[in-house]
C-alpha positions in Angstrom: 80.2 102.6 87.4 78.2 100.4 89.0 77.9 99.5 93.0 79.8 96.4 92.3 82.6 97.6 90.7 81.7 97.0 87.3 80.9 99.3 84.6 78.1 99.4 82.0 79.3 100.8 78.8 76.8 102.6 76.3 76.6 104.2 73.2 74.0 106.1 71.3 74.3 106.3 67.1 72.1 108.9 65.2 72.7 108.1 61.3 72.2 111.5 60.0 72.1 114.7 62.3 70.7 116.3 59.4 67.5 113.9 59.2 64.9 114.1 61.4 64.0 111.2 61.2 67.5 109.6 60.7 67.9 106.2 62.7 69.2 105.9 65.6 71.1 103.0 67.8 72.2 102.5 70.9 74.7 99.4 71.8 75.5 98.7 75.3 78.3 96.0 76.9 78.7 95.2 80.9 81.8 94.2 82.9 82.0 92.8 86.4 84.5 94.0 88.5 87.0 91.1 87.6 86.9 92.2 84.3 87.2 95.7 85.3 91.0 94.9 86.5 92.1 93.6 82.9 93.9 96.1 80.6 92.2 98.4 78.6 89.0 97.0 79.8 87.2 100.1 79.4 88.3 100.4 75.8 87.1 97.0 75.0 83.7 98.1 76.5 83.4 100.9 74.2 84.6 99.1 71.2 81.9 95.9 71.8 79.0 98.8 72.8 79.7 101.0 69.3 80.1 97.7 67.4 76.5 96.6 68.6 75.6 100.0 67.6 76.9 100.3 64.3 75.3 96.5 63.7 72.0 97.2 64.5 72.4 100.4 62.1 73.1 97.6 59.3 76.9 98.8 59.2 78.3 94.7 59.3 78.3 92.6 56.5 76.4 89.7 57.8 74.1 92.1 60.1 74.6 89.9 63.2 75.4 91.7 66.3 78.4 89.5 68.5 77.4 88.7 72.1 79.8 88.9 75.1 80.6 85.9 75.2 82.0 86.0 71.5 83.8 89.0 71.9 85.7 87.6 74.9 86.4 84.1 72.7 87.7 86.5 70.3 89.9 88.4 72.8 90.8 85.1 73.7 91.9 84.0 70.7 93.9 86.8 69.7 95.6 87.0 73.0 96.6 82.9 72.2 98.1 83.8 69.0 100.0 86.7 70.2 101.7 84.1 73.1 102.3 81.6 70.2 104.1 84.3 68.6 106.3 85.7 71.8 107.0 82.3 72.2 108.1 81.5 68.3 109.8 84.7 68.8 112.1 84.0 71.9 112.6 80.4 70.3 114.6 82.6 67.5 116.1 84.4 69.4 117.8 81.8 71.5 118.8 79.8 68.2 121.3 82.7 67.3 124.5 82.2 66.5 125.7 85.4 65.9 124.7 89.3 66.9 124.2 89.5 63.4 121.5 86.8 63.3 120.5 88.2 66.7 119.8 91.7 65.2 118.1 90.3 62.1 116.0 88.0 64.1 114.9 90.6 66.4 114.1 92.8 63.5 111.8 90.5 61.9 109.3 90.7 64.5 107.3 94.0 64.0 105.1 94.9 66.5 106.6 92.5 69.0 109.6 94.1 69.2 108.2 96.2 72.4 107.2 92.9 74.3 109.3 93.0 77.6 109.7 89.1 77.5 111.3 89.4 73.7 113.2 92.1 74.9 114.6 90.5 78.1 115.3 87.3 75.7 117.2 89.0 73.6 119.4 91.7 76.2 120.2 88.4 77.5 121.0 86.3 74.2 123.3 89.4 73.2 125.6 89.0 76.6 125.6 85.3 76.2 127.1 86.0 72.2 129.1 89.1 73.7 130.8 86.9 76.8 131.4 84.1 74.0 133.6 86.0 71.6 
């Protein structure tokens, strides 16, 4: 942990313990305290700092190691998509006609099922159905 608040992230890769000389890597990543406060910010930290590791070991396909920057466009991105998808999602939900439709509907969604806001959208769709039958 640094004075600021942020955190410096780093890990160290020996190929082959057996080897003496066996290469070896070491990836680091660095938060400021901002970024400290996001979830699982610590996890991403050690995800970017082994990934930089494993690169420079050869272990991508391209052998290009991503910078910050891309890794937070990336986390970006994925966290777009996944709002697209809540947002798809609680569309469907308040198109249903039916608890039937309502069940299948919520059903469909995998992995989004345990988003709060889907959740909340469909507790609610179900007493609107309910109160209308």
């Amino acid at each position: 942990m640094l004075e600021s608040g942020g955190l410096i992230f780093e890990a160290h890769i020996l190929q082959d313990k057996a080897d003496e000389s066996s290469a070896e890597s070491t990836g680091s990543a660095m938060y400021n305290e901002k970024d400290m406060q996001k979830a699982k910010s610590f996890e991403k930290l050690e995800t970017i700092s082994v990934g930089r590791a494993l690169a420079l070991l050869g272990y991508l396909n391209n052998g290009e190691v991503a910078t910050s920057e891309e890794m937070v466009e990336f986390e970006d991105y994925r966290n777009e998509k996944k709002e697209e998808a809540i947002g798809f999602a609680i569309e469907s939900i308040i198109s249903c006609k039916t608890i039937d439709e309502l069940r299948q509907a919520f059903g469909s969604f995998g992995s989004l099922m345990s988003d709060k806001n889907i959740i909340e959208a469909k507790d609610k769709r179900k007493v609107e159905l309910n109160e209308s039958n």
